[in-house]
DSSP file (Angstrom, degrees, kcal/mol; ACC not computed):
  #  RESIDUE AA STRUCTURE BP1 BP2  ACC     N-H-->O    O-->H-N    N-H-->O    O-->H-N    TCO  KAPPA ALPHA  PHI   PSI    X-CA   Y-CA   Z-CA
    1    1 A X              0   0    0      0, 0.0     2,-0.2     0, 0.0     0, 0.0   0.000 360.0 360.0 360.0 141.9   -4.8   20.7  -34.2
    2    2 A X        -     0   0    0      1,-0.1     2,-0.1     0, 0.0     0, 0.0  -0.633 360.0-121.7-109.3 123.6   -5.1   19.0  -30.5
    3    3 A X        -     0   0    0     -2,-0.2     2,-0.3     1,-0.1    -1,-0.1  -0.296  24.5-118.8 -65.0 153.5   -3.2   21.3  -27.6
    4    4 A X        -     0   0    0     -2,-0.1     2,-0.3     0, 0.0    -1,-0.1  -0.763  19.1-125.1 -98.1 154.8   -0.7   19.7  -25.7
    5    5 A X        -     0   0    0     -2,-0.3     2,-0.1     1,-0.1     0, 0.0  -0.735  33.1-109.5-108.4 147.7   -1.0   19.4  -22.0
    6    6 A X    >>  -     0   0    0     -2,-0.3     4,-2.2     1,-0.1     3,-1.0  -0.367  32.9-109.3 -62.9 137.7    1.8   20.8  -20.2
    7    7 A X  H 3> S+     0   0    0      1,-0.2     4,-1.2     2,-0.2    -1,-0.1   0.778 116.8  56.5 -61.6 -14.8    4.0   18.1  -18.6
    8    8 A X  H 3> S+     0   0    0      2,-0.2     4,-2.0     3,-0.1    -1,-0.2   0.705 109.0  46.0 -76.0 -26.9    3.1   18.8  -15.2
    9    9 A X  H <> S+     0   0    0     -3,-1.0     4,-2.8     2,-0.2     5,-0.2   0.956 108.6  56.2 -62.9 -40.5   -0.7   18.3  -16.0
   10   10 A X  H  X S+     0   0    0     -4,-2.2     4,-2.9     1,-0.2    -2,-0.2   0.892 117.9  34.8 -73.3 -29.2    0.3   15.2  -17.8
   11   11 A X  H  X S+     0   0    0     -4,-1.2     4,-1.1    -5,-0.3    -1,-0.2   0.967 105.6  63.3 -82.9 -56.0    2.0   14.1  -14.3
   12   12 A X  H  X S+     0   0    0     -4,-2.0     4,-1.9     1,-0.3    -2,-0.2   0.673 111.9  43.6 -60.3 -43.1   -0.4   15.5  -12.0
   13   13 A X  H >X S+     0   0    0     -4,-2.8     4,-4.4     2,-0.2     3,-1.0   0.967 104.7  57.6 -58.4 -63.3   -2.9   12.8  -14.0
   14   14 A X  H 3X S+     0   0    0     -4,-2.9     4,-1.3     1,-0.3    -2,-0.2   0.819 110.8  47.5 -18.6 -61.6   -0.6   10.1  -13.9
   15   15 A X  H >X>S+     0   0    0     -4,-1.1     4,-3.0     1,-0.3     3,-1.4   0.911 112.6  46.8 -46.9 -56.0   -0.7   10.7   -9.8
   16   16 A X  H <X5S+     0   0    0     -4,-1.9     4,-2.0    -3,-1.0    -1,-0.3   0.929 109.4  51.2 -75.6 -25.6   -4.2   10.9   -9.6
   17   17 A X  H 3X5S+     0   0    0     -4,-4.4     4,-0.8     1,-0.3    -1,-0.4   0.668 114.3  47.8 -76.9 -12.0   -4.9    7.7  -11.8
   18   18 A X  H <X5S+     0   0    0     -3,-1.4     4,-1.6    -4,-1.3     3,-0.3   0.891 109.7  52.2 -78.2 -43.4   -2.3    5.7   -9.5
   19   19 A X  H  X5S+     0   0    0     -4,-3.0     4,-4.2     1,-0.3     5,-0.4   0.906 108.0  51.9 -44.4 -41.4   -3.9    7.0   -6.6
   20   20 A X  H  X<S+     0   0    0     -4,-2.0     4,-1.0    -5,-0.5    -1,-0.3   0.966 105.2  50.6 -61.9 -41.9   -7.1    5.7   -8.0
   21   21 A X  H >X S+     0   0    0     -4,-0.8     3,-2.3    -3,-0.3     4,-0.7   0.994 113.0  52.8 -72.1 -57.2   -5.9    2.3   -8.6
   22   22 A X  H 3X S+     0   0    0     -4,-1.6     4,-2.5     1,-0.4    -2,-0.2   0.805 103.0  56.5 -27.5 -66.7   -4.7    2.5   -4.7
   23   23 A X  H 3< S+     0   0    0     -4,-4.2    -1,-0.4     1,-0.2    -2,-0.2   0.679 109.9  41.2 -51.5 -35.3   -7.7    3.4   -3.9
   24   24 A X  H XX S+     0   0    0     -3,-2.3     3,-1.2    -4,-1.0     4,-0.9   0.967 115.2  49.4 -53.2 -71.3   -9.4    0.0   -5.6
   25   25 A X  H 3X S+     0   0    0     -4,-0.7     4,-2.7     1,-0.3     5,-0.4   0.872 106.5  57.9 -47.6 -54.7   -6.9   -2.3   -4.4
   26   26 A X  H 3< S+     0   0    0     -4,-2.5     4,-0.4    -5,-0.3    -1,-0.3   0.637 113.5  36.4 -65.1 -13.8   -7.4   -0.7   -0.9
   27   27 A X  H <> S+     0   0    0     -3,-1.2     4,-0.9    -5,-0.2    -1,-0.3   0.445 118.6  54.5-118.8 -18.8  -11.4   -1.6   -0.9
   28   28 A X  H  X S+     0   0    0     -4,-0.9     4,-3.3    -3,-0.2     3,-0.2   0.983 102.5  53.2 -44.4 -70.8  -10.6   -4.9   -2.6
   29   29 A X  H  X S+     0   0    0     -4,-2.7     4,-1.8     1,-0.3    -3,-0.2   0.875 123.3  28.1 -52.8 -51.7   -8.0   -6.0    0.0
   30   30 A X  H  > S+     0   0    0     -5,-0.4     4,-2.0    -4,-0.4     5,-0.3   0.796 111.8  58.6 -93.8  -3.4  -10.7   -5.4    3.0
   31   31 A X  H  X S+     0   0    0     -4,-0.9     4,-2.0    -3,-0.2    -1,-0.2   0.825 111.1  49.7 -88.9  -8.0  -13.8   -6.0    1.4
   32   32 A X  H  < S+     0   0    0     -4,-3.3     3,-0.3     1,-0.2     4,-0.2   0.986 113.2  50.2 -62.6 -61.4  -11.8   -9.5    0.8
   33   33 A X  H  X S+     0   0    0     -4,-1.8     4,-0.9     1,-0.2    -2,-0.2   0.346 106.7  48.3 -16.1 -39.4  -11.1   -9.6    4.4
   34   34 A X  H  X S+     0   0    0     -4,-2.0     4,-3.0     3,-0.2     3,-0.4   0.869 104.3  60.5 -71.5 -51.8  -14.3   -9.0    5.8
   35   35 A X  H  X S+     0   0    0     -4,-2.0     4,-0.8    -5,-0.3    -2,-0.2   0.691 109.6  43.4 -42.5 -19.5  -15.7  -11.5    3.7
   36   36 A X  H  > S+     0   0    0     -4,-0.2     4,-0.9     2,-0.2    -1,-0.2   0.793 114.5  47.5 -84.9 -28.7  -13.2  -14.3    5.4
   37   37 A X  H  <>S+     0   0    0     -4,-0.9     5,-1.8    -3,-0.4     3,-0.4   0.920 104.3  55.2 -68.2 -60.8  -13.8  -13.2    8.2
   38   38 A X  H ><5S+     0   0    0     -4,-3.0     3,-1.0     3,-0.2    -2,-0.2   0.637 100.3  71.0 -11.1 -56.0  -17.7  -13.2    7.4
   39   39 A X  H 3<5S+     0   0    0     -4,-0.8    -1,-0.2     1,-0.2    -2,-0.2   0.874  97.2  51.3  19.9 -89.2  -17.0  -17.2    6.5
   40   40 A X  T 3<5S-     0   0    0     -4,-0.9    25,-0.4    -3,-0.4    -2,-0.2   0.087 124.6-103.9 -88.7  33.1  -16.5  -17.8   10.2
   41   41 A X  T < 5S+     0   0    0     -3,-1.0     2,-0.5     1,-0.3    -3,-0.2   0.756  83.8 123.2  80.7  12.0  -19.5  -16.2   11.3
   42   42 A X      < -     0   0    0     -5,-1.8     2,-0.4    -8,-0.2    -1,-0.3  -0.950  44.4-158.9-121.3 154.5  -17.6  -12.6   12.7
   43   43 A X        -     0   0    0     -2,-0.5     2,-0.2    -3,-0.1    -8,-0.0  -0.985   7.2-156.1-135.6 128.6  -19.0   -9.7   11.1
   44   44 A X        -     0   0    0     -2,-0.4     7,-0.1     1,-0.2   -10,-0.0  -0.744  27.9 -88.9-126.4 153.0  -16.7   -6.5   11.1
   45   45 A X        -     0   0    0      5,-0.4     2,-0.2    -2,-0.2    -1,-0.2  -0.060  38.4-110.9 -70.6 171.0  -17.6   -3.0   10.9
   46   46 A X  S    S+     0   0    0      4,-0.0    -1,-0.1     5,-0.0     4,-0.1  -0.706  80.3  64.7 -94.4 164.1  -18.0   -1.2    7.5
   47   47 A X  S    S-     0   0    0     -2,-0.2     4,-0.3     2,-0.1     5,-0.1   0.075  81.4-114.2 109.2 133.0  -15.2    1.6    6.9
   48   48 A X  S >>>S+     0   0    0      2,-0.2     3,-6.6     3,-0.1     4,-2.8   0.971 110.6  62.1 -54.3 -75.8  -11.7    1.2    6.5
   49   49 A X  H 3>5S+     0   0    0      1,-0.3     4,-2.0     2,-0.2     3,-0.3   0.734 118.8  25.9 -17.4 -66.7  -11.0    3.1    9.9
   50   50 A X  H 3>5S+     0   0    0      1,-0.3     4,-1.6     2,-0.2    -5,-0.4   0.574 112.7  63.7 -88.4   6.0  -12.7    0.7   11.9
   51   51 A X  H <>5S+     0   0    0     -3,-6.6     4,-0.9    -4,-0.3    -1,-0.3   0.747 108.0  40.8 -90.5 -43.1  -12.3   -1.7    9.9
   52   52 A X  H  X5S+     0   0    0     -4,-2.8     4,-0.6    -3,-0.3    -2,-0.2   0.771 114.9  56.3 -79.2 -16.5   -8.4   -1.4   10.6
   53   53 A X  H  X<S+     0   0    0     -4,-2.0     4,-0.6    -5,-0.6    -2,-0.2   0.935 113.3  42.2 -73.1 -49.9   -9.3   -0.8   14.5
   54   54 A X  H >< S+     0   0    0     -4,-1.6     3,-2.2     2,-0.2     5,-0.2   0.966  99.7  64.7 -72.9 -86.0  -11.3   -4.2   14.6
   55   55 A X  H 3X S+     0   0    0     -4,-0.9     4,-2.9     1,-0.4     5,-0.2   0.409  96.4  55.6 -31.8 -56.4   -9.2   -6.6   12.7
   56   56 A X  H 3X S+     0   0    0     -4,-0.6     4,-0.8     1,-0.2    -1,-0.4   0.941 109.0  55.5 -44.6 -49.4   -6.2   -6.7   15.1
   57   57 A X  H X< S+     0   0    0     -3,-2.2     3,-0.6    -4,-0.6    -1,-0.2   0.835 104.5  45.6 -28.3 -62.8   -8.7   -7.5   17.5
   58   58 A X  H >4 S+     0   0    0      1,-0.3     3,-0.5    -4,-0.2    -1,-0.3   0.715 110.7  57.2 -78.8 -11.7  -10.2  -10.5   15.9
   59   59 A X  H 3< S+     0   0    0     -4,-2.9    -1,-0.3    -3,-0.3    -2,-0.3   0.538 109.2  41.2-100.1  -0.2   -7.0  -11.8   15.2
   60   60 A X  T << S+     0   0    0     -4,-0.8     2,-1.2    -3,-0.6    -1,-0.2   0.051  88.6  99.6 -89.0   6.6   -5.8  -11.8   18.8
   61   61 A X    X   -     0   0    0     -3,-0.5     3,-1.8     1,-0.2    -4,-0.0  -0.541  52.4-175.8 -99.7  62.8   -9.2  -13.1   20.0
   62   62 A X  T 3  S+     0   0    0     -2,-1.2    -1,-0.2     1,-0.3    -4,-0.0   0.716  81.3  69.7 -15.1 -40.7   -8.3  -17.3   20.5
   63   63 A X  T 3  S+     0   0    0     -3,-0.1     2,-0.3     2,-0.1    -1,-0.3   0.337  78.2  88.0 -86.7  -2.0  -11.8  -17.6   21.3
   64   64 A X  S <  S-     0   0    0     -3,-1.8   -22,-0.0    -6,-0.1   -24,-0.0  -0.801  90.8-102.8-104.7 139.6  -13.2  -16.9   17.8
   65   65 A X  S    S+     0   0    0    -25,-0.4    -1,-0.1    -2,-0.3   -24,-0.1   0.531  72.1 141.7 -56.3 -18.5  -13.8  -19.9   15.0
   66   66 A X        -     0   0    0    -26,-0.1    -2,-0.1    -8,-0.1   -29,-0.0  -0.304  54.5-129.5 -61.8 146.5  -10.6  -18.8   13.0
   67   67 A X     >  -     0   0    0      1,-0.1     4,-1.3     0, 0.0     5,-0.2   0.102  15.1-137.1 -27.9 132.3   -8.1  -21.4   11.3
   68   68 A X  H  > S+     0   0    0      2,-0.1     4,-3.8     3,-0.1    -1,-0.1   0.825 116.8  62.7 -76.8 -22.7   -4.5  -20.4   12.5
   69   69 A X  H  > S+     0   0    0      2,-0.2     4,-1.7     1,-0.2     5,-0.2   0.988 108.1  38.7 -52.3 -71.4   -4.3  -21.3    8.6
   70   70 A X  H  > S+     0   0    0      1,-0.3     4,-1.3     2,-0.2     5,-0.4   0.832 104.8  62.1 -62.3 -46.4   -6.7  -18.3    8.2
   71   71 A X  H >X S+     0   0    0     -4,-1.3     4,-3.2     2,-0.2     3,-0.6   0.949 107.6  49.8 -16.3 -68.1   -5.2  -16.0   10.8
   72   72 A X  H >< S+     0   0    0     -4,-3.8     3,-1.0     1,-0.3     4,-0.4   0.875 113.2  44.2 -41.2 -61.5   -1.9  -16.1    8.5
   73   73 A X  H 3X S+     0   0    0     -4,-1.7     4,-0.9     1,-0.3    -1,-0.3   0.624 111.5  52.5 -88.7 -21.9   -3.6  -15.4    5.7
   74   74 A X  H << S+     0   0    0     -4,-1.3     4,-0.4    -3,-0.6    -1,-0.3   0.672 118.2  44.7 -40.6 -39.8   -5.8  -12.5    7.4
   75   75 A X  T << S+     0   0    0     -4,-3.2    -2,-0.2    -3,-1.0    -1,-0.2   0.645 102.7  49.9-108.3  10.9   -2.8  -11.3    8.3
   76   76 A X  T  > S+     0   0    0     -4,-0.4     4,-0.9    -3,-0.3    -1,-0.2   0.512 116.1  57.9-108.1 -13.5   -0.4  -11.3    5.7
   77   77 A X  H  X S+     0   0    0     -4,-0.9     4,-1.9    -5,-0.2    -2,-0.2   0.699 101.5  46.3 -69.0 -23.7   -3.5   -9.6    4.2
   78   78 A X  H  4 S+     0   0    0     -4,-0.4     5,-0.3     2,-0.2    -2,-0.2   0.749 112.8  59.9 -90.6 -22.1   -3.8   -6.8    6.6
   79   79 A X  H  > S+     0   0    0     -5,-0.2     4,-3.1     2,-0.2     5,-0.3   0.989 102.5  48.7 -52.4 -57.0    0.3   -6.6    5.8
   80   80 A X  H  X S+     0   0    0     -4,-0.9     4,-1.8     1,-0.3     5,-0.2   0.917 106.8  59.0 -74.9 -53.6   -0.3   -6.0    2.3
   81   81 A X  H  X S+     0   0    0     -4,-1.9     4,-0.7     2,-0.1    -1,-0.3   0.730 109.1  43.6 -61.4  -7.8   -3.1   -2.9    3.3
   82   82 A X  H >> S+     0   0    0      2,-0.2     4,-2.1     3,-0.1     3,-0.6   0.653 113.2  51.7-103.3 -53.2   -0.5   -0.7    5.4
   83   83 A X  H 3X S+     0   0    0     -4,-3.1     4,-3.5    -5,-0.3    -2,-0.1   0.907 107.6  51.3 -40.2 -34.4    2.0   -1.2    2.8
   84   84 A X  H 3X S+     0   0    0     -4,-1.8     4,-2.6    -5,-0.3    -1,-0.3   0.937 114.6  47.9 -76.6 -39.8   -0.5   -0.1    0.1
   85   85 A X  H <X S+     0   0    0     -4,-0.7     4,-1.7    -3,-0.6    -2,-0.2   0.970 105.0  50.1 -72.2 -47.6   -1.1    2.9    2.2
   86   86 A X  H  X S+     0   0    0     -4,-2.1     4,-2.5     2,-0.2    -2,-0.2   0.881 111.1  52.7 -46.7 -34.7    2.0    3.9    2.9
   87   87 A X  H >< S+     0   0    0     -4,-3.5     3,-3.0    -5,-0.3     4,-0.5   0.992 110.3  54.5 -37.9 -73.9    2.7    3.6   -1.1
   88   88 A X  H >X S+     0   0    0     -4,-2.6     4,-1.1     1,-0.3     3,-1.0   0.677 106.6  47.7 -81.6 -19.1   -0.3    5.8   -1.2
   89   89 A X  H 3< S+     0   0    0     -4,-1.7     4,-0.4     1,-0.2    -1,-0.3   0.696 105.0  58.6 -53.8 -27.0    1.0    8.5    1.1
   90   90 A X  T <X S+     0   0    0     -3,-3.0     4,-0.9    -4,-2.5    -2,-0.2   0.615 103.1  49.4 -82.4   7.5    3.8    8.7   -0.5
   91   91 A X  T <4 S+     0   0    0     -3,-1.0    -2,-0.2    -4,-0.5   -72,-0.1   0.535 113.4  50.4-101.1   0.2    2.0    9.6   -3.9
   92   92 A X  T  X>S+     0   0    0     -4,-1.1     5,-2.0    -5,-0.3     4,-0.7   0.511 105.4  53.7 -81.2 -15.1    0.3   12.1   -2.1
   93   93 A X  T >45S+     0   0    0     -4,-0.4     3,-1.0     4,-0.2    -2,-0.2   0.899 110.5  52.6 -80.9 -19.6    3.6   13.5   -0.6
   94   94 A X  T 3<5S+     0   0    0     -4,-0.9    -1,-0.2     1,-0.2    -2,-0.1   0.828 109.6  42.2 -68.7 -31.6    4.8   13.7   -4.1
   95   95 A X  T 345S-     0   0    0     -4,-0.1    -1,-0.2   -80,-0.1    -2,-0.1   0.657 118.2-115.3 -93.7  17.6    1.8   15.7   -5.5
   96   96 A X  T <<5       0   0    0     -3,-1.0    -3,-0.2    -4,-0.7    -2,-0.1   0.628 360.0 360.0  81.2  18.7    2.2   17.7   -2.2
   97   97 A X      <       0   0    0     -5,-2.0    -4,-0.2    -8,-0.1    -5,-0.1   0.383 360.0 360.0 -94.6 360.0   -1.3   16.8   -0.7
């Protein structure tokens, strides 16, 4: 006969395996970003951190080969990465990390 996991384990997975998908989406979402950016010839550092330090940057920089078309879409991408981190801080304030 197969133990049963306590229900707190069973959430305490739950957590980590949403975190995990976060975590995906969240290297998806810039490694798309750099690639569009990449496209028009600017090349952004690797790492989220600087990766979120640079971007504002190129997207206030007139002077650079981007589309305003692509600017939106750069940035309604770079929208869509804080949100996903805030999500994912709050499913670390839930497991108390």
């Amino acid at each position: 006969m197969r133990k049963l996991r306590s229900p707190e384990h069973i959430d305490l997975q739950a957590l980590h395996r949403v975190r995990d998908r976060m975590m995906s989406q969240r290297t998806c979402l810039i490694n798309q970003m750099r690639a569009f950016c990449l496209e028009y010839g600017i090349a952004i550092h690797q790492g989220a951190g600087k990766f979120k330090a640079d971007l504002p940057r190129v997207l206030a920089d007139q002077s650079n080969d981007l589309t305003s078309a692509m600017r939106r879409i750069l940035a309604s991408t770079f929208d869509e990465l804080r949100q996903l981190e805030r999500k994912r801080s709050s499913a670390a304030l839930l497991n108390g990390a």
